[in-house]
C-alpha positions as CSV (number, residue, x, y, z in Angstrom):
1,X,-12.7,-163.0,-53.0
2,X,-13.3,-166.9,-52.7
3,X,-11.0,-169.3,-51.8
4,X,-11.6,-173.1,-51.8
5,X,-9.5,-176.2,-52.1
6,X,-10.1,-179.5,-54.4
7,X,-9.6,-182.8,-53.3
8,X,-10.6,-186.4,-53.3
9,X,-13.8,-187.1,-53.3
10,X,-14.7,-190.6,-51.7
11,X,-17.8,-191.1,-53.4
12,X,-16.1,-191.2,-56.7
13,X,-13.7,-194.0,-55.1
14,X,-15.9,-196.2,-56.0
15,X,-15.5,-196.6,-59.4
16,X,-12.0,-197.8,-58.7
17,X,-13.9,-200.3,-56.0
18,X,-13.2,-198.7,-52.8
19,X,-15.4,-197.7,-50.6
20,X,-14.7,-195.2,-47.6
21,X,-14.7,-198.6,-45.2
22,X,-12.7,-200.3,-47.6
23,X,-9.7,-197.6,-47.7
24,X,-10.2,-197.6,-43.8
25,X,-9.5,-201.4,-43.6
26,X,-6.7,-201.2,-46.1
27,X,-5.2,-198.3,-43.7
28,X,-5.3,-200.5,-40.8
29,X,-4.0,-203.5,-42.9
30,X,-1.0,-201.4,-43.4
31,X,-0.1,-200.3,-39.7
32,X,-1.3,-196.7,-39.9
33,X,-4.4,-197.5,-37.6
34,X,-4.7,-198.1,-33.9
35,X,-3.0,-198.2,-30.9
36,X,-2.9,-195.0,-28.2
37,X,-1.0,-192.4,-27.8
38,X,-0.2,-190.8,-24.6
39,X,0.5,-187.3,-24.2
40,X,2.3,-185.8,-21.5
41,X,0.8,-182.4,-19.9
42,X,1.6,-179.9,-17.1
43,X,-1.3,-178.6,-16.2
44,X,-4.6,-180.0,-15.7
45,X,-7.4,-178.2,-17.0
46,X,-10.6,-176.2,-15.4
47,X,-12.7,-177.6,-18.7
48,X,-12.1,-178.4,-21.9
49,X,-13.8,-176.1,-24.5
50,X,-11.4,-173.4,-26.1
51,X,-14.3,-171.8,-26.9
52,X,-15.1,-169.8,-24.0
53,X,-11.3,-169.7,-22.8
54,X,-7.8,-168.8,-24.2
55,X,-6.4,-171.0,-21.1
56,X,-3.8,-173.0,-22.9
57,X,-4.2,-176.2,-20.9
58,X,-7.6,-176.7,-22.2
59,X,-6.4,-176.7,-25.7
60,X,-4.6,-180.4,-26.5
61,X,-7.9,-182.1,-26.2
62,X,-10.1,-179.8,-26.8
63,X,-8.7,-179.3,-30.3
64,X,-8.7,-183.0,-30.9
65,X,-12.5,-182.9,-30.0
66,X,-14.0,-180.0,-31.7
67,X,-13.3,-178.6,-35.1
68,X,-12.5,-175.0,-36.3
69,X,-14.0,-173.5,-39.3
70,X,-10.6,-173.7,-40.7
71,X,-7.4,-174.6,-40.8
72,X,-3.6,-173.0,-41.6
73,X,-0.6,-173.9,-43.6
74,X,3.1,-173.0,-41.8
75,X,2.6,-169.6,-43.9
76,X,-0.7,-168.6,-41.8
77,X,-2.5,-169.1,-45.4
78,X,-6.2,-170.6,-44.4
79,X,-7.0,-174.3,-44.9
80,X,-10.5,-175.6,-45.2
81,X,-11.9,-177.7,-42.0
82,X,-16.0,-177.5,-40.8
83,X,-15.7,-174.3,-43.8
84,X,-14.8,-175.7,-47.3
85,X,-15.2,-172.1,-49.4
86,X,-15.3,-168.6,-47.9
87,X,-15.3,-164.9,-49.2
88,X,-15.6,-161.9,-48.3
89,X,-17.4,-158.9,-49.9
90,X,-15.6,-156.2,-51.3
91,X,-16.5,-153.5,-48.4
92,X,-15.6,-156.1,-46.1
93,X,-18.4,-156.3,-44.0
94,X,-19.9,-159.9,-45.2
95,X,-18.7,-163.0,-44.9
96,X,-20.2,-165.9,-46.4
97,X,-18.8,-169.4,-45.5
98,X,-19.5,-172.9,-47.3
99,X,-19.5,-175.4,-44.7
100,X,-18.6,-179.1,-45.2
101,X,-22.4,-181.9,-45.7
102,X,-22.7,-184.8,-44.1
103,X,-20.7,-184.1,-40.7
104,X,-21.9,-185.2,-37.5
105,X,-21.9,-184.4,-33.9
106,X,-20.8,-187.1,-31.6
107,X,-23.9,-187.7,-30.3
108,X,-25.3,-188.2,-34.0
109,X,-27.0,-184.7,-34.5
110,X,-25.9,-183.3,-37.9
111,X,-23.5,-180.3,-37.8
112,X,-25.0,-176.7,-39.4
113,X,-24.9,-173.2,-40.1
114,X,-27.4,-172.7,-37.1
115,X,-24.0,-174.3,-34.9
116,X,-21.7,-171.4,-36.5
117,X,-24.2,-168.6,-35.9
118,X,-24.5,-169.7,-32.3
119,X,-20.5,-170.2,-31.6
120,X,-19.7,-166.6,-32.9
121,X,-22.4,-164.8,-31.7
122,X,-23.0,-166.6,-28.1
123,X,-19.9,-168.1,-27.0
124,X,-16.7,-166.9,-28.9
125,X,-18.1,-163.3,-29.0
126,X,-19.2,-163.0,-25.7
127,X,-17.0,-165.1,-23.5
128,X,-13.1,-165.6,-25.4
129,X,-10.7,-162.8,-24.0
130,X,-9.8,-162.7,-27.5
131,X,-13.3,-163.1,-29.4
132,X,-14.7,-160.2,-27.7
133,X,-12.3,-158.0,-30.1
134,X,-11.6,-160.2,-33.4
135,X,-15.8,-160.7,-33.4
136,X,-16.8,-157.5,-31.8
137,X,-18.4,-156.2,-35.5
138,X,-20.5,-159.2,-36.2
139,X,-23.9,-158.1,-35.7
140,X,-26.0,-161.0,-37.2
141,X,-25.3,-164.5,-38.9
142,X,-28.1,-165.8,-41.6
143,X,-28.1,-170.0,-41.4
144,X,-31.4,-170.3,-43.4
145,X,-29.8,-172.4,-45.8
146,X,-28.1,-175.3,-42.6
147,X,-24.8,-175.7,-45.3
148,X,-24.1,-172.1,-45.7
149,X,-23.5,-169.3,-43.0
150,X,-23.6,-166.0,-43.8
151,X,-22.3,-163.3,-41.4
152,X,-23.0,-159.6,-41.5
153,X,-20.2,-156.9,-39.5
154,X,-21.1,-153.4,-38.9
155,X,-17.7,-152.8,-39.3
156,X,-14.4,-154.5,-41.2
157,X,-12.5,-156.7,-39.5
158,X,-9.6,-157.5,-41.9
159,X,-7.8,-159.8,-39.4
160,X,-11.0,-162.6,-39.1
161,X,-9.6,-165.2,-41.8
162,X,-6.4,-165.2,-39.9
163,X,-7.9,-166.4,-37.0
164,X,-10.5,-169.4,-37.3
165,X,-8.6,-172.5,-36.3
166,X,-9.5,-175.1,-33.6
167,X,-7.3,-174.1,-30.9
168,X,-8.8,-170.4,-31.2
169,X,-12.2,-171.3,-32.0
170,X,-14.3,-174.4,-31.9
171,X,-17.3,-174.7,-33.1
172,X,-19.9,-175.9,-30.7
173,X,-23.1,-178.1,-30.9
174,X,-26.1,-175.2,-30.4
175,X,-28.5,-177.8,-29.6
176,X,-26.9,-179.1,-26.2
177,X,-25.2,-175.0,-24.8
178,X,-28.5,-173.0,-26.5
179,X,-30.8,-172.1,-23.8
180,X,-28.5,-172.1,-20.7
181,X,-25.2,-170.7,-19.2
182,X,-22.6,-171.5,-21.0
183,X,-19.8,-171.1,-18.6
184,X,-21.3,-173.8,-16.6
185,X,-22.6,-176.3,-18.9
186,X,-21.6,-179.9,-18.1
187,X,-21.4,-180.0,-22.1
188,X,-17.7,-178.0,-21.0
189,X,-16.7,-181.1,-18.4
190,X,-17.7,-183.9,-21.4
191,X,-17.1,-182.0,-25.0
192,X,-19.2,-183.4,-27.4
193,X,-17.6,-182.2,-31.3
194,X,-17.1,-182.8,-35.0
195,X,-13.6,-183.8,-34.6
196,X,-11.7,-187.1,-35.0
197,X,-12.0,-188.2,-31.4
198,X,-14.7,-188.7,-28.9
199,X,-14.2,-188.0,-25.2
200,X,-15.0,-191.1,-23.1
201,X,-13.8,-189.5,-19.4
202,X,-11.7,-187.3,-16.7
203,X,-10.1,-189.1,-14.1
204,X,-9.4,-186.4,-12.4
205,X,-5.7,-185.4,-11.0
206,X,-4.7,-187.7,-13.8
207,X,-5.7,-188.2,-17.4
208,X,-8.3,-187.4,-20.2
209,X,-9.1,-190.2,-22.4
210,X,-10.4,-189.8,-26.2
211,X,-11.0,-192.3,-28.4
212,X,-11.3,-192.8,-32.0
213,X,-14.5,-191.6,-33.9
214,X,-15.9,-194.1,-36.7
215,X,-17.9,-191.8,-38.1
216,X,-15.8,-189.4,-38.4
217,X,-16.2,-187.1,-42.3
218,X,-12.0,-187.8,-43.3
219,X,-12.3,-191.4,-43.8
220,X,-10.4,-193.5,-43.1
221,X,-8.9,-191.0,-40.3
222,X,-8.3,-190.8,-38.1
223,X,-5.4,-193.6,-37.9
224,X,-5.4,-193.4,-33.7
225,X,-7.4,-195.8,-31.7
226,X,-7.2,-193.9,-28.4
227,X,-5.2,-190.7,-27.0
228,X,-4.5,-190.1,-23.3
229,X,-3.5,-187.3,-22.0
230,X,-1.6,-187.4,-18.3
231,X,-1.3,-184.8,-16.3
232,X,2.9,-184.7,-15.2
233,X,3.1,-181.5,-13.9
234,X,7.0,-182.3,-12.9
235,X,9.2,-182.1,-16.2
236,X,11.5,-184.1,-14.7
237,X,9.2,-186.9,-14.4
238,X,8.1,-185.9,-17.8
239,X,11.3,-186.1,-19.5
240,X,12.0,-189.6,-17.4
241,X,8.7,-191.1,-18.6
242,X,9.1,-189.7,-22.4
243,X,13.0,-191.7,-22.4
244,X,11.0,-194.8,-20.3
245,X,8.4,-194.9,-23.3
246,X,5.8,-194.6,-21.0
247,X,4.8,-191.8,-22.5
248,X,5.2,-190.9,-26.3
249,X,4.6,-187.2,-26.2
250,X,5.4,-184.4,-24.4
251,X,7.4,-181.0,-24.1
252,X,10.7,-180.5,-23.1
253,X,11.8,-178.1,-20.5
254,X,14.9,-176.5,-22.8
255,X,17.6,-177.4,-20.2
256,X,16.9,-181.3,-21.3
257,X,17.2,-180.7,-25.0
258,X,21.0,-181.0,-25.4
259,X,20.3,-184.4,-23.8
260,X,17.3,-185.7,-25.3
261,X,19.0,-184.9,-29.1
262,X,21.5,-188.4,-27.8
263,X,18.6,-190.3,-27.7
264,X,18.0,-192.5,-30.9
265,X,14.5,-193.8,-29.8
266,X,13.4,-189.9,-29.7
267,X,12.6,-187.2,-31.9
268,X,13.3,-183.6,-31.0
269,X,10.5,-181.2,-32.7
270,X,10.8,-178.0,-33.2
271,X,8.3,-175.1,-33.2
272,X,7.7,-172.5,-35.9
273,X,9.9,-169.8,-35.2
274,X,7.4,-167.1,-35.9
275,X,7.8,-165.6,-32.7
276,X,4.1,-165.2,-31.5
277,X,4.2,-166.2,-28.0
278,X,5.2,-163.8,-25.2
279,X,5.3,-163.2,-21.7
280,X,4.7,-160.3,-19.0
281,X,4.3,-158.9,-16.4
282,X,1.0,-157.1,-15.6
283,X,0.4,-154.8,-13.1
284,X,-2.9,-154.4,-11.2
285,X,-3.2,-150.6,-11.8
286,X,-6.2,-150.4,-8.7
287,X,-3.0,-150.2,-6.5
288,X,-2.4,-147.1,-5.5
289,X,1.5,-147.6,-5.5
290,X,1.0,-149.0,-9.4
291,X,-1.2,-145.6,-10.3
292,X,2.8,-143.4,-10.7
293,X,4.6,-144.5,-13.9
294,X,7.7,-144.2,-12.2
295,X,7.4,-147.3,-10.6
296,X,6.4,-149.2,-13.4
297,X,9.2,-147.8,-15.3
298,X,11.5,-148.5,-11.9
299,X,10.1,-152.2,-11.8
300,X,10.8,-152.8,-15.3
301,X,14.7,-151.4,-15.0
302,X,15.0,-153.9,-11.8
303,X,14.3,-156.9,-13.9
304,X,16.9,-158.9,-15.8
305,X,14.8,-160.1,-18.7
306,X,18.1,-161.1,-20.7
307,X,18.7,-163.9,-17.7
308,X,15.1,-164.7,-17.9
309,X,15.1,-165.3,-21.6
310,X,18.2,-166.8,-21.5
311,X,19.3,-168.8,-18.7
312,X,15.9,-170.0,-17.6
313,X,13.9,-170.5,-20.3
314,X,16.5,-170.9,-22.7
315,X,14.5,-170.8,-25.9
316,X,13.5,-167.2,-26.2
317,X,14.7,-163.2,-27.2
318,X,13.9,-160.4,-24.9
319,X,11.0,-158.5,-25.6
320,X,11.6,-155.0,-27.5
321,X,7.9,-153.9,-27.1
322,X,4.0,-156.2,-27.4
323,X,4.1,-156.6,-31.0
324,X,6.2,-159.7,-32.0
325,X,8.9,-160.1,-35.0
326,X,6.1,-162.5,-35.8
327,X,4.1,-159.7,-36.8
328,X,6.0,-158.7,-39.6
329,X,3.4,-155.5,-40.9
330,X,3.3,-154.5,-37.6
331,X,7.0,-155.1,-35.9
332,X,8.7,-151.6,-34.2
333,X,12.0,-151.8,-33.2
334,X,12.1,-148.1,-32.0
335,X,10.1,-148.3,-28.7
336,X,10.6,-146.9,-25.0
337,X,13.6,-149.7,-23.5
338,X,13.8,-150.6,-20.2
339,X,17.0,-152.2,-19.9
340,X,18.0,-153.8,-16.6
341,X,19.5,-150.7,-14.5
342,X,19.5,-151.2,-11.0
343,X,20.3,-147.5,-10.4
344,X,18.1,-146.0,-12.2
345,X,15.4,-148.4,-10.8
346,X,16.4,-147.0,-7.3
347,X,16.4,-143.4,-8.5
348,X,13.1,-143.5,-9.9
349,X,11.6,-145.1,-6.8
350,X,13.1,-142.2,-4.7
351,X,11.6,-140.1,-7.3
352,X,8.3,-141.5,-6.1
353,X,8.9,-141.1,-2.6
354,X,9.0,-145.0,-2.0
355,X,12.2,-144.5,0.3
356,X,14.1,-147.3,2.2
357,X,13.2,-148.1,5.6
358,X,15.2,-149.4,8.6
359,X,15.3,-152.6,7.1
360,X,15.9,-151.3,3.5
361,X,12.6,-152.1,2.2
362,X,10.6,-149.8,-0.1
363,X,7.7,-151.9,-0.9
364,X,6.5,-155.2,0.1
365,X,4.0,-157.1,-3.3
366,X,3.2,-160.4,-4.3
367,X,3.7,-161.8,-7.9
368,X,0.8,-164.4,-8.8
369,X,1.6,-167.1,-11.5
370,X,-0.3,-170.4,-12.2
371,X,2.0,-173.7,-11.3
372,X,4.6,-174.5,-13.2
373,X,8.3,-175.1,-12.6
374,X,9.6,-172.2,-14.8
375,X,7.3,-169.6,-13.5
376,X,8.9,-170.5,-10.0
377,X,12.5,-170.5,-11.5
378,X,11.2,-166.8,-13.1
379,X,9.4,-165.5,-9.7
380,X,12.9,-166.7,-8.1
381,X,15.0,-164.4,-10.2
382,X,12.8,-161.6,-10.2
383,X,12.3,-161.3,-6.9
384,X,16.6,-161.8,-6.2
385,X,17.1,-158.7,-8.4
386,X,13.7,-156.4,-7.3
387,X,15.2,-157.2,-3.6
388,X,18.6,-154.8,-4.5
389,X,15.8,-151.9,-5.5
390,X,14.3,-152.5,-2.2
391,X,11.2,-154.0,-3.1
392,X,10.6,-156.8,-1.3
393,X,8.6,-159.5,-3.9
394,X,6.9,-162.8,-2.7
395,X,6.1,-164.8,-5.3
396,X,2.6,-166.8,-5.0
397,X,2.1,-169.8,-7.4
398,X,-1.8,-171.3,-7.9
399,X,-3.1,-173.9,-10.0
400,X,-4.8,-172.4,-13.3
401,X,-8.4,-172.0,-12.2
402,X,-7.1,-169.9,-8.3
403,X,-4.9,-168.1,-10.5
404,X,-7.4,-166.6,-12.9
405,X,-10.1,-166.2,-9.8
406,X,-7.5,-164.0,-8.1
407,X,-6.4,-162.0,-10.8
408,X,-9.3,-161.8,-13.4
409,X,-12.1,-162.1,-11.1
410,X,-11.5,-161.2,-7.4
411,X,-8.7,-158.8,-8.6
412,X,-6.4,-159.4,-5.5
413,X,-3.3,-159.4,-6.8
414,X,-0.3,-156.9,-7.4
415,X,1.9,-158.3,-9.9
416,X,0.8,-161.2,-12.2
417,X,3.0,-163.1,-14.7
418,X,0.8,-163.9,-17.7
419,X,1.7,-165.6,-21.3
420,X,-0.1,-166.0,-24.3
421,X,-0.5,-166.1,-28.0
422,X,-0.9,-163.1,-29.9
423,X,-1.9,-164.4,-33.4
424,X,-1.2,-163.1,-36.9
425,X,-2.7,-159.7,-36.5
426,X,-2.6,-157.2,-33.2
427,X,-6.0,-157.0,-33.2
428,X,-6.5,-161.0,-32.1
429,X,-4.5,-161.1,-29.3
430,X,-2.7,-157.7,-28.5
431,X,-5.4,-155.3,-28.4
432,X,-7.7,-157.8,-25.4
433,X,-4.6,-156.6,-23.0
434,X,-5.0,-152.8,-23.1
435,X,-8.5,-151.7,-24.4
436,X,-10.5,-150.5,-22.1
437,X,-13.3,-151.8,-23.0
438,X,-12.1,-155.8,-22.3
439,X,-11.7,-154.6,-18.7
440,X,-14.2,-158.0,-17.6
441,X,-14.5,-159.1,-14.4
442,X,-13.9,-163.1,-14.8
443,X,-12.9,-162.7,-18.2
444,X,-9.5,-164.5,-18.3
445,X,-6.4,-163.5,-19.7
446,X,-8.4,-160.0,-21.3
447,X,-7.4,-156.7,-19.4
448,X,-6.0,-157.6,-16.6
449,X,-4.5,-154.6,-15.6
450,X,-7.3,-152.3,-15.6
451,X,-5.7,-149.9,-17.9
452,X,-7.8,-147.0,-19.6
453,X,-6.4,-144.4,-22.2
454,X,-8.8,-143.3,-24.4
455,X,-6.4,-142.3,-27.1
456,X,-5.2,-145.6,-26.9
457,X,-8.8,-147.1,-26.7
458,X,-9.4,-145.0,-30.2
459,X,-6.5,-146.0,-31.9
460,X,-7.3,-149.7,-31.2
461,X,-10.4,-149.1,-32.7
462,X,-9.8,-147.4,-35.9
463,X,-6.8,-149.7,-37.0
464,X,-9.4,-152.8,-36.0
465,X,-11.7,-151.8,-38.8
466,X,-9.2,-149.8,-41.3
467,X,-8.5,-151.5,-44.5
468,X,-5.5,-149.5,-45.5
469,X,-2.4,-151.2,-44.8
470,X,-0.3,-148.1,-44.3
471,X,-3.0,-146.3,-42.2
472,X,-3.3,-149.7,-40.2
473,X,0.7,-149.7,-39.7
474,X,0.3,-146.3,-38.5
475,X,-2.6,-146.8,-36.1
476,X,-0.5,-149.5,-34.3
477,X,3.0,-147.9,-34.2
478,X,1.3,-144.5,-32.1
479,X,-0.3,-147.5,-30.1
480,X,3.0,-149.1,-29.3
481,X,4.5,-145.7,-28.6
482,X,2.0,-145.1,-25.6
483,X,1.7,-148.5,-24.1
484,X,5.5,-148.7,-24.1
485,X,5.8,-145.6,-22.1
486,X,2.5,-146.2,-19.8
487,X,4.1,-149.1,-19.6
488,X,0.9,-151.2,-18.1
489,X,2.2,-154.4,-18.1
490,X,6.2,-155.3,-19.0
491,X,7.0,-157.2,-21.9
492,X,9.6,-159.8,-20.5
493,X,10.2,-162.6,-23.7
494,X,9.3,-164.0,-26.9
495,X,9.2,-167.5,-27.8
496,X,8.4,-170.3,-30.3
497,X,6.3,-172.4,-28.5
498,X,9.4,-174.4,-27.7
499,X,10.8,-178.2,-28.5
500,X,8.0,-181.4,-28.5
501,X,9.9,-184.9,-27.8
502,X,8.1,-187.6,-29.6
503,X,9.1,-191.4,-29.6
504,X,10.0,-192.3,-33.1
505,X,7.5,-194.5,-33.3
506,X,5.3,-191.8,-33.5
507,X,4.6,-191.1,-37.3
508,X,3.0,-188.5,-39.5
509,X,3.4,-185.9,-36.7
510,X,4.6,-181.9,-37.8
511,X,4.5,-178.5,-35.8
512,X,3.0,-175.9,-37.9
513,X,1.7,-172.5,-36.8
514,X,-1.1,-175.2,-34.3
515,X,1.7,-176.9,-32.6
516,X,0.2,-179.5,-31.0
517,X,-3.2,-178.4,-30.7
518,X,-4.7,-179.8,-33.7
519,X,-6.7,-183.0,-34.9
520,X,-4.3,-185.3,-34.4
521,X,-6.2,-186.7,-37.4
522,X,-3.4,-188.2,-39.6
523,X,-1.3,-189.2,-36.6
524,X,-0.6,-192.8,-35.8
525,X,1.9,-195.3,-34.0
């Protein structure tokens, strides 16, 4: 099945007498070119290069840097970007892609099939907590011919078109990561992409600049002269910069909505509500204490998720299992429930033989979250009502890169509070957390837990390559079933992605299924 999309071609502008410069003047004649933006963000990246991560603070520049192979309407259907025509053969198990002439790296080197076959097969395949499983069945990639690459899977993989954008997977220029380590290329420090804007520096502890590329293949875009990015890790500072108009982009914590929507110099953006995002709580299963379900199950029944969802982060539903509403195909509303039960929290510990003692403690663990005001406000509350079980919780807050050391690669934690995207399809992003097989030392946000079933571990893998829908639905409902009552990690919320404030002068700006971490392309000021 192809698909491909028509559009203008610039060459044939000329006919009509404009040239590719000449509609880029005109643009800027008109007031859609130059000028910065400046984008507020949280957290400070390790490195930018999405490729090799699933870190979200990584992704706002990095997806305004590189390109994807495609890109995806607000129904999920697949766009073309670097890919212009794709299809896939009838037994699913090649996929041939039609990439886009006369693109250019940054540092002038032309973009080709030999770039694809190197992205998939040595960065996104190897090193993305998610790309280990959505390109786990691509054996080989053909780039003989440098505008056409061809891929060959052992196996299907019926979710792969769902799941090629930017923010997922970049593609990367093989000729400056082939022939080292990836993971500690400076190439990771100073991207160098297809996309509509260069990087030009770091100043650390506070802001990444980009600036706009000339030569970039969507003339006249992009319409930006500059975009920096400043790191406000406060959102009340955020908020009071976004109203100063010292900043004209950034997102708002969901206490200072109802305030923000008074403001007539501000726009108030909402996010897809497709329900994709979620939060948990994972358990490091090494501990002893961790190895008897009853205390999972107690843990979960001592935590108020219905508070957490509502009072603190405001914009979100409680969790009802790992697969999102989102998910339509895939959705069960029948799982194992853990609703907040003090009582039975404390009668399943003493099941377990984790008794009071003299000071009415039962167990003393630490919860690990990166920084970020709303992860404290959420290690506050769970630790207030885990306290009337007995278990005495101290929550321990890092910045991102201490965070993932501890938990994905040194392993000492107990308790870690982890959130994520899960895609279109379980297979992207649900199946990373609880195969066995994604159990990767320094691998971030993958399987955290240490968790091993093998019923679970073949289920995972038969629905990943089946190509009946109804055996597929099938595969994943036994899959929620078990995981719900193992009960590895605890699904605590689901939300949208949240509200972006954006200074009206802000034009051509809209949250699709990317949010913000796309090109940027068509934005201007």
């Amino acid at each position: 099945m192809l698909f491909s999309r028509r559009g203008f071609n610039l060459s044939a502008l000329g006919a009509l007498g404009l040239t590719a410069g000449g509609l880029e003047a005109c643009a800027r004649r008109q007031g859609f070119a130059g000028k910065t933006l400046i984008f507020a963000q949280a957290m400070e990246p390790t490195f930018i290069n999405m490729a090799i991560t699933s870190a979200a603070p990584a992704n706002f520049v990095s997806s305004k840097v590189y390109e994807g192979l495609l890109e995806y309407d607000s129904n999920g259907n697949p766009l073309p970007q670097l890919a212009t025509s794709w299809e896939v053969s009838q037994d699913g198990l090649t996929y041939r892609f039609g990439l886009r002439p006369n693109v250019r790296w940054h540092d002038g080197q032309p973009f080709t099939s030999k770039d694809v076959a190197f992205s998939v097969l040595q960065a996104w395949k190897k090193h993305h907590s998610r790309g280990r499983t959505v390109f786990g069945n691509v054996q080989h990639v053909d780039f003989s011919d440098p505008l056409t690459a061809v891929w060959r899977l052992s196996k299907p993989a019926p979710y792969i078109l769902k799941t090629l954008p930017v923010s997922e997977y970049p593609v990367l220029p093989a000729h400056l990561f082939e022939g080292g380590d990836i993971l500690s290329s400076p190439y990771n420090m100073r991207p160098v992409g297809t996309g509509p804007f260069r990087f030009v520096r770091w100043e650390r502890d506070a802001q990444i600049i980009v600036e706009r590329n000339p030569d970039y293949w969507d003339r006249p875009k992009p319409y930006l002269d500059r975009i920096v990015v400043r790191f406000l890790p406060d959102p009340t500072s955020t908020v009071t910069a976004l109203e100063a108009a010292t900043v004209d982009l950034a997102l708002v914590p969901f206490a200072e909505v109802g305030r923000l929507k008074t403001n007539d110099k501000i726009n108030l953006l909402k996010a897809a509500s497709t329900f994709l995002s979620y939060f948990n709580i994972e358990f490091n299963l090494d501990r002893p204490y961790f190895k008897d379900v009853r205390v999972r199950h107690a843990i979960a029944h001592a935590i108020d998720r219905e508070f957490l969802a509502k009072h603190i982060v405001g914009d979100a539903v409680v969790a009802t299992g790992i697969v999102p509403p989102g998910i339509k195909d895939f959705f069960e509303a029948d799982l194992p429930a853990y609703p907040f039960d003090l009582d039975k929290a404390k009668a399943l510990l003493d099941d377990a033989g984790l008794l009071p003692g003299p000071d009415g403690v039962r167990l003393r663990i630490f919860l690990d979250s990166a920084n970020g005001i709303a992860n404290t406000r959420i290690g506050s509350a769970i630790r207030s009502t885990l306290a009337k079980a007995g278990i005495a919780l101290q929550p321990r807050v890092a910045d991102q890169g201490e965070y993932i050391s501890r938990v994905y690669t040194r392993r000492d934690f107990d308790l870690s509070m982890t959130g994520g995207g899960t895609g279109r399809d379980p297979a992207i992003g649900i199946q990373r957390l609880y195969w066995s097989k994604n159990i990767t030392k320094g691998v971030a946000f993958s399987n955290g837990a240490g968790y091993s079933n093998p019923r679970v571990d073949h289920l995972l893998e038969a629905a990943q390559v089946e190509l009946d829908p109804a055996k597929r639905k099938a595969y994943y409902r036994e899959f929620q079933m078990i995981v719900m009552q193992d009960l590895p990690l605890i699904p605590l919320y689901w939300t949208t992605g949240g509200y972006l404030g954006a200074s009206k002068k802000v034009k051509g700006l809209a949250l699709g299924l990317g949010g913000t971490n796309v090109g940027f392309a068509g934005v201007s000021i």
